[in-house]
Every structure is written in structure tokens, then in C-alpha cells.
N, C-alpha and C positions, 0 to 999 in steps of 0.2 A: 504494500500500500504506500504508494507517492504520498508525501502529504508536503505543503506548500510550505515558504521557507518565513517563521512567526514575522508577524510585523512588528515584533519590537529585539528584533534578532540586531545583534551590534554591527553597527558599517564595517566595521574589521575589526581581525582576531592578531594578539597580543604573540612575537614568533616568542616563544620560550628560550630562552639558555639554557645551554648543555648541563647537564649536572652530574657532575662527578661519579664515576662507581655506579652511572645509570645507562642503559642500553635496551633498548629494545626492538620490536620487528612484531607486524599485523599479516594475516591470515586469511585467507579463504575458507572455511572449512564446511561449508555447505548446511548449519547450524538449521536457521529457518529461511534467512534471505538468501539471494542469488545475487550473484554479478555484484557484489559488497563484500569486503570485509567485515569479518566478525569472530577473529577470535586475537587476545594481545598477549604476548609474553616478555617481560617484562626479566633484565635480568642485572642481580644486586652483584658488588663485589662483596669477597667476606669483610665481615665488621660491620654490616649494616644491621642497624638497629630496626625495631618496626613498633608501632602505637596502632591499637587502633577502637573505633567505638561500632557498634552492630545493632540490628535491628530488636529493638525490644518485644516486637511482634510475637505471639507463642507460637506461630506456626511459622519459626524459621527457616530458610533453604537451607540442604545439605550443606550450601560452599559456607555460610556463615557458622552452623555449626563446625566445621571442620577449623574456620578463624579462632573463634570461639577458642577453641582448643590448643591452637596455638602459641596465640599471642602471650603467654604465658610463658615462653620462653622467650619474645624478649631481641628474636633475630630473623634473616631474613635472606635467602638467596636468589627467591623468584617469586615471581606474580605471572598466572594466569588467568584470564578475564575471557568471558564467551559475553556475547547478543545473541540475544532469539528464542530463546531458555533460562528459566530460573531455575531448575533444577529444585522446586521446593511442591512438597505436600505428592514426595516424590518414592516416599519408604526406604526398606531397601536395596531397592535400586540405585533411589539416589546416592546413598551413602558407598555404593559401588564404585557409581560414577567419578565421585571425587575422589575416591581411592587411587582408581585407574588414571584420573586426570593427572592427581600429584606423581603419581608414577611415571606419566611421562615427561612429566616437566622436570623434573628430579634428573632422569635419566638425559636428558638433552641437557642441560646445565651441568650435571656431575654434580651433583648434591643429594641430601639429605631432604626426604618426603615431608618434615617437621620445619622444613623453612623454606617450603613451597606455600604461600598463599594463592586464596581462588576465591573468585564470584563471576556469578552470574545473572543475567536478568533477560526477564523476556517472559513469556505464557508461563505460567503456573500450572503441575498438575500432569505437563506429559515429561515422561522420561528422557533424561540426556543422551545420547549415545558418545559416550567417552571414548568410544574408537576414533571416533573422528578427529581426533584432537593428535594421533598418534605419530600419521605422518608432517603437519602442518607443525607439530613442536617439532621439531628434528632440523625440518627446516627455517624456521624460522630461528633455532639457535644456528643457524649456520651463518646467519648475512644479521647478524644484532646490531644495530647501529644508537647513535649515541643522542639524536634529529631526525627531522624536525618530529616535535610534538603532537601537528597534527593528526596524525597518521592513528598514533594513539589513541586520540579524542574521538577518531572519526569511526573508528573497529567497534566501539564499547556503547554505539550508539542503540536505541529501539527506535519508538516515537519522535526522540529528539530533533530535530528541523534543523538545528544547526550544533559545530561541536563547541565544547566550552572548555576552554585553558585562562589559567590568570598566571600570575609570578609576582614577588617580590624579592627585596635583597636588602641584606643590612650588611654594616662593616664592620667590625671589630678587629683593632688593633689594625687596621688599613685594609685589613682581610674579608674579601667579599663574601657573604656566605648567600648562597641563592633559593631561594623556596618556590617551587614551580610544581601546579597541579593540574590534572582534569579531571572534569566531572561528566555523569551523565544523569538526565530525568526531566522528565517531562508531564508524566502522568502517575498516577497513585503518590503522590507526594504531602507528605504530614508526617514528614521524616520524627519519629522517637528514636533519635539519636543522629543520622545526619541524616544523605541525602540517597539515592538509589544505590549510585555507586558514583565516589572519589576517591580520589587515590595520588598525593601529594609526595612531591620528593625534594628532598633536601641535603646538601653537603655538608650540612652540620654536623660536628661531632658532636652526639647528645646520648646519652644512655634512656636507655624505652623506659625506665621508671617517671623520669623526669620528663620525657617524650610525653608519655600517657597521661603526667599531672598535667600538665598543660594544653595537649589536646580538647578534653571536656568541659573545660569553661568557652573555650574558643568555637567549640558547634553548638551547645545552649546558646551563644547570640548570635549565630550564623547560620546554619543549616536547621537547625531544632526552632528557628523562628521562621521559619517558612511553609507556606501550605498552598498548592492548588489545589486539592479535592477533599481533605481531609480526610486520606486515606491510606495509610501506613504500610509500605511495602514490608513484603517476608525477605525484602533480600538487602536491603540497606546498610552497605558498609561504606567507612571511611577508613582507610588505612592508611599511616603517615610513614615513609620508610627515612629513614638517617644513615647518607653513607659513610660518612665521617670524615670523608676527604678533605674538607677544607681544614685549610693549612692554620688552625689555631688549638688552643688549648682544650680538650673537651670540658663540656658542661655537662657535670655530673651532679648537680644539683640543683632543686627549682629554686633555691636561695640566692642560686649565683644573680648577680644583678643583669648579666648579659639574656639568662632565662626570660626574662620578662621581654626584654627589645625583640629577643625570638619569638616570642609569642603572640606579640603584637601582627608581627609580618605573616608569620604563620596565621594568624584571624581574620588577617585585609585579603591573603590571598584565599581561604573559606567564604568571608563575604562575597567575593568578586564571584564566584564559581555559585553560592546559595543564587545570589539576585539573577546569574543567567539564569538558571533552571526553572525561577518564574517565570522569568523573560520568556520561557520558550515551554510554561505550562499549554498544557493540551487546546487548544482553541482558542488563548488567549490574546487578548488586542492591547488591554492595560495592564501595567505594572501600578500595585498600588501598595503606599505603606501605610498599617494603620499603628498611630502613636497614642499612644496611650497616658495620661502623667493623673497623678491628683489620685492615684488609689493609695488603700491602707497597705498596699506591701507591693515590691516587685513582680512576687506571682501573682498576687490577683489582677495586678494590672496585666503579666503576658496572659492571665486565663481570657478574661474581658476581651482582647487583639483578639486571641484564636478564636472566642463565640463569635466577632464580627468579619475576620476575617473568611472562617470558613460556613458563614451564612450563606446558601445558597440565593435568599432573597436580595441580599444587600451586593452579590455579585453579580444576578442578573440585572439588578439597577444599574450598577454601574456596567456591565454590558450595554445596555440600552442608552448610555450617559443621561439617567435621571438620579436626582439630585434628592434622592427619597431617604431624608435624615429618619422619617422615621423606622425604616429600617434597624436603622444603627442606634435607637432608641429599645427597638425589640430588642435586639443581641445583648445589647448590656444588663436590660433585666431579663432574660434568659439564661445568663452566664452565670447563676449561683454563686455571685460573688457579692460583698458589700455595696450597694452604691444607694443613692437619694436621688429620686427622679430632679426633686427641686434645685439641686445643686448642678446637674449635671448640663455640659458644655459640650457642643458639637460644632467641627469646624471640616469645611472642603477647602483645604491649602489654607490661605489667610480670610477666605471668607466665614464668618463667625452666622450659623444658619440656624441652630437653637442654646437657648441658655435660659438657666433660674428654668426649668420643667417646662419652657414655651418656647414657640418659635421667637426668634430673634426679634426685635424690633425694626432692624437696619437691613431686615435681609431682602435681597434683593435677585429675585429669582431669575433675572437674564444675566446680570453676571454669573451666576451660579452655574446657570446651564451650559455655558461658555467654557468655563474652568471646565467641566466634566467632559467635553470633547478633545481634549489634551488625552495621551498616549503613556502617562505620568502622574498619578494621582495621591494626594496623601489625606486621610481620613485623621481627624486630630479631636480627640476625646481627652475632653479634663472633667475627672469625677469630684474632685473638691472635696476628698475622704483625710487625707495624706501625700506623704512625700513616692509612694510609688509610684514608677514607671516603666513603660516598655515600647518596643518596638517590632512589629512583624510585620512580614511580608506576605501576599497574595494575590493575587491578579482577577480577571472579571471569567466568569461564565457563561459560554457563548453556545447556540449552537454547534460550532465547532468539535467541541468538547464529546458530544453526543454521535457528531460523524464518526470521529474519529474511534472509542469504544466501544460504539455500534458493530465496530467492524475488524475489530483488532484481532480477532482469530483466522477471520476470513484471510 
């Protein structure tokens, strides 16, 4: 199924810098699509570290149990990634499949099954066939290349209309350290924990304990505050690998102060990568952020974002660019959180459209409707509870949405 390239898809995509101890090469393997790539291997020098967070969903794919399982050691020699299959609510077969998978990815790297990682994504419910995977690893260790990125982004795709890569880079001690990811997702997204699948690399030297403290605050405001459908994929990982190559001191501890500047970079390059995956939710036209401030605590301010974000009413509104605050009146008393209608402030950008429990006095419904035809929207709610606040992401509800689901098996 073609599907058309999102209209709020970026004029251009960001070329990635090499990253040390990183190499990889994409696949044919005949998975579900044709005449596409769609399978990545991905391959670590020894010493790389690996972090990572998985879908909290209970009905998890094999490849995340098998993460799962993993990452508790701590290291990392390869990454294999299919489209077109999730390989979950798969039995034991599934658990076959990724047997077999890590088995040959093992064997085409020379490593150890235990620092092979794997995901997949795509239909839920039919069987992998892991054979496939068998001669496409072999070759594809044989031509591992270190560039461009794309290649990568574009293997690991389903749904998505366009690929998504971000990077950043901090210096310590003159020494560049690079942080360069992609992502994929489009549809089923209300990530409990990040996003379908990303997968971030760095030449930091960092040890996975300290990898992994700092990970999980950084997808709670990134990828954990994002939602097109409000609906939580079984196959949702983020895996962060560390080659260790750059040429500095490692950071073994979250104390160190340089942890923190890492962390940051590591967060701006997760934002960049959450807001594409709106950008290029399922039938989507707008991008919208809903802000939240004035609640009794942080979380009840991000719960309040998610009842209005993943309201289906208040997205077909703004699908349709109507300017229907009361909407977003529902969701907040809906969200079984504290709030006082009388107190409560609702705003389209700088336009202020109800306050004190009434519509506005000032409001002005042709600027409004104006605003709401922008490609760009931010919903801005003050409850007048408290010092909490928050901020998420979601995009509008379109028909689109409906072709494209309607037809996903087909």
C-alpha cells in the first residue's frame, strides 16, 4: 500500500555523522513488502555499551522479550531490525524465530547470541519466518558500511511516509562526542515507554548503568509524551548503544557533571525523532502541542495533555480547523484529575477563547478560525490548581487515519 508523503513531512532530512564503532548495511528479505528494503543489521565494535526502555504493553513481541532479557548485561555486538512483522502474540514460534534470528546475526558478526539485539514491527499475530533472515545476514555482514544513515531509517520503515534521523554533538575537553539516531512510527502510537522502534548511537564512553539512568527521564519528556491514537504498541523499543570511541575519559557515573550535558543532547536528539513520528502520525495534517500549566502536580497536568490530546473529538475538531474549546472543556473534566471549571483557562496559541468557567469576553471567532488553519497548532490550558505542568504532543484525526487501517492487512 503506497500511501502519500505527510504534509507536515520536513523539507529535508539532517545527513548524520559517522559514528565510531558503528556500521551497518539494509536488506531485501522479502518480509511482507516487495521491491523495498526491510531488514537492518547493524554492527557494534567490542566495548559497546547498550541502555535501553520496552514496551510496557503485557502482550509483548518475542524481539522485546528477548531485549528484555538482555539488557541486563549491559553490552552489545549487533542489532537486527525487520518491517513487515512484529513477530508478537506469536507463541512458540515466535520465541523460535528470535532464536534463529540471533543465531544468525551472531554467526555473521562472530559473536555471542547474548549481544545480539532485535525488533520488529509490522502485523501482529502471523509468524516470522526466520529463515529469511539467513542469507541477507551473511551478506549484508559482508559490505557493513559506516553511511549514510539513510539507508537505515528507510529499511525499518511500515506506515511511515517518510524516514526520521536527528543528531546532536557536545565537546568535552575539545573532544567531539556525537549522538545520532532513527526512528520509526506512524500508527499505534501512545508509546509506555518510547516510541515503535528507535535506536540511537553514540561514541561516548559511558557505562549502561549510567546509560540507562539517564535514558528514562529523557523519553518521559520525549517519546512517553507523545500520542497519535492512543494506542500502545507490543513492540516498542528504544535502544541506546555506546561505542566508546571517543577519545575522552569515560563517564562512569550519573554524578559526573559531563552526564548531565550528555543527557541533554541525548533528549534534543529523542525530541527531534518523538515530534517526527507525529509529524508523520497516520492521516495526519497538524502537528499540535497541548500545554498544560496551573495543575496540582506534574502528573496530573501530563494526565489532563493525554485526556485532550488523545480525545478523538477535540482531534476531529481540529481536523476540520474548528475552534471547538468546548471540546477541550470535556477532556479536562473527563481526565479524573483535580480541576474547577470556574478557574479554568483555555487558549488557541495567544488567542485566550474561555476563562473564569465562560467563554472569553475578547474572543473573537475569525481570528480564531484563522489561527486553526495553520499546519502548527498549540492548545494552552491553565487550570489555576498549582505550580504543575506539562507538555504533549498529538496531531489531528482525519479521514486518512481510517484509509489507511482500513486497509493495513490488505
Amino acid at each position: 500500500m503506497a500511501l502519500p508523503v505527510s504534509p507536515l513531512a520536513p523539507a529535508s532530512y539532517p545527513e548524520l555523522p559517522e559514528v565510531a564503532g558503528v556500521r551497518f548495511a539494509t536488506a531485501e528479505a522479502g518480509i511482507k513488502y516487495k521491491n523495498r528494503t526491510d531488514v537492518l543489521l547493524v554492527a557494534f565494535e567490542e566495548g559497546t555499551s547498550v541502555a535501553g526502555v520496552l514496551t510496557r504493553s503485557l502482550c509483548p513481541s518475542a524481539a522485546v522479550d528477548w531485549c528484555r532479557e538482555r539488557l541486563a548485561g549491559g553490552v552489545a555486538r549487533g542489532l537486527l531490525v525487520n518491517s513487515g512483522n512484529a513477530n508478537a502474540f506469536t507463541g512458540e514460534k515466535g520465541r523460535a524465530a528470535v532464536a534463529k534470528s540471533a543465531h544468525f546475526a551472531a554467526e555473521a558478526l562472530g559473536c555471542s547470541t547474548d549481544e545480539i539485539f532485535l525488533a520488529s514491527t509490522g502485523v501482529i499475530g502471523e509468524p516470522l519466518d526466520a529463515g529469511k533472515f539467513e542469507g541477507p545476514t551473511r551478506d549484508m555482514a559482508g559490505r557493513l558500511a559506516s553511511a549514510p544513515f539513510m539507508e537505515p531509517a528507510r529499511a525499518i520503515m511500515t506506515t511511515d511516509t517518510f524516514p526520521k534521523l536527528a543528531t546532536a554533538s557536545v565537546e568535552f575537553d575539545g573532544v567531539p562526542v556525537v549522538i545520532s539516531g532513527i526512528a520509526k512510527g506512524s500508527g499505534m502510537i501512545a508509546p509506555d515507554m518510547a516510541t515503535m522502534l528507535s535506536f540511537i548511537f553514540t561514541d561516548a564512553p559511558i557505562a549502561a548503568p549510567v546509560l540507562q539512568k539517564l535514558l528514562g527521564p529523557a523519553i518521559d519528556r520525549t517519546f512517553n509524551a507523545i500520542t497519535v491514537d492512543s494506542d500502545t504498541s507490543t513492540s516498542d523499543t528504544c535502544l541506546v548503544f555506546a561505542t566508546g570511541k571517543a577519545g575522552i575519559e569515560p563517564i562512569a557515573s550519573a554524578e559526573d557533571p559531563r552526564a548531565a550535558i550528555f543527557a541533554q543532547a541525548l533528549e534534543d536528539v529523542l525530541h527531534e525523532l518523538a515530534i517526527l513520528t507525529v509529524r508523520d502520525g497516520e492521516g495526519a495534517t497538524k502537528l499540535v502541542t497541548v500545554s498544560v500549566e496551573g495543575a496540582v502536580s506534574d502528573q496530573s497536568a501530563f494526565r489532563i495533555g493525554m485526556a485532550i490530546a488523545n480525545s478523538p473529538l477535540v482531534k476531529t475538531a481540529i481536523a476540520g480547523e474548528d475552534a471547538n474549546w468546548g471540546r477541550i472543556v470535556m477532556a479536562v473534566g473527563k481526565a479524573g484529575e483535580p480541576a474547577e471549571r470556574d478557574r479554568l483557562s483555555i487558549a488557541f496559541g495567544d488567542i485566550t477563547v474561555a476563562e473564569n468557567g465562560e467563554r472569553a469576553p475578547g474572543y473573537d471567532e475569525a481570528a480564531t478560525s484563522a489561527y486553526m488553519k495553520g499546519d502548527t497548532l498549540e492548545i494552552r490550558v491553565r487550570l489555576g490548581m498549582g505550580e504543575g505542568r506539562a507538555q504533549v504532543y498529538t496531531c489531528d484525526l482525519t479521514h486518512g487515519y481510517i484509509t489507511i487501517n482500513g486497509d493495513y492487512r490488505s
